[in-house]
Structures are given as structure tokens and as C-alpha cells.
N, C-alpha and C positions, 0 to 999 in steps of 0.2 A: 589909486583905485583900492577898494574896501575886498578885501576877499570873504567869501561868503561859503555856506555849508551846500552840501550837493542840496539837501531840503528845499532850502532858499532858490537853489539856481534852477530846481524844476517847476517852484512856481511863478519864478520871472517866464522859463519857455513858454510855461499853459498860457500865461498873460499874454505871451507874443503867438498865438494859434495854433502850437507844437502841443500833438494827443498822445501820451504814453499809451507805447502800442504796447510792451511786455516789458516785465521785472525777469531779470534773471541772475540769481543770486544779489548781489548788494548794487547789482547795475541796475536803473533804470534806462530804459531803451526810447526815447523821441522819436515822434518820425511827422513828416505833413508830407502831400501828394507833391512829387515831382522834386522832392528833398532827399539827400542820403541824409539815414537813421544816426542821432546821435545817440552813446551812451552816456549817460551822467553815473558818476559812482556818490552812490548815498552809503556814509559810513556812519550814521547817526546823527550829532549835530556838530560833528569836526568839518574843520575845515577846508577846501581844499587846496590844493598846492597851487601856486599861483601861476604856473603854463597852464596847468588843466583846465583853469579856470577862462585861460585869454584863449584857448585852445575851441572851448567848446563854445564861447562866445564869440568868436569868429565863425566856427561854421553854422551857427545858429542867427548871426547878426546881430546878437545884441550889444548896446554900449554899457559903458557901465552907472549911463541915467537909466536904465532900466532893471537895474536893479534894485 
């Protein structure tokens, strides 16, 4: 699996119908009805660590064709 920048993994969510409901500080916050909120940490265009990444791809359900 390709690891990717937080950048990238917020707009695979949006693609999957997750609405950034708030930024706070370098976290972006996801959320869709009847979901707990994910945060995505955006640190520019670094990468993220590769749990964070299968972490937040799990509770969001994405695979990694979707990204």
C-alpha cells in the first residue's frame, strides 16, 4: 500500500461523502451523520505514518483502491 499525505487522504474522504465539519490547528475533523468524527492530521505535504494512515482508513472504510 502507497502511503499518502494527510492532503490526499482528505480528499479520498470528501470522494467517499465525509464533510469537514472543523480544522483545528493542523487536524482536520471529518464527520457524516450517524459516524464518529474522524481527525486527519495535515502537516503540509508530508507523509503520514503508516498506522495513521490504515487507522483512519479503517474507521472511515476506505481501501487502498480509493485512494
Amino acid at each position: 500500500m502507497k502511503t499518502v499525505s494527510g492532503k490526499a487522504l482528505c480528499k479520498a474522504l470528501e470522494r467517499k461523502g465525509w464533510i469537514l465539519i472543523r480544522i483545528s490547528g493542523s487536524h482536520y475533523v471529518y464527520g457524516k451523520p450517524g459516524a464518529r468524527s474522524i481527525p486527519v492530521p495535515v502537516h503540509g505535504n508530508r507523509t503520514l505514518k503508516t498506522g495513521t494512515q490504515l487507522g483512519i482508513m479503517k474507521q472511515a472504510g476506505l481501501t487502498a483502491a480509493d485512494l
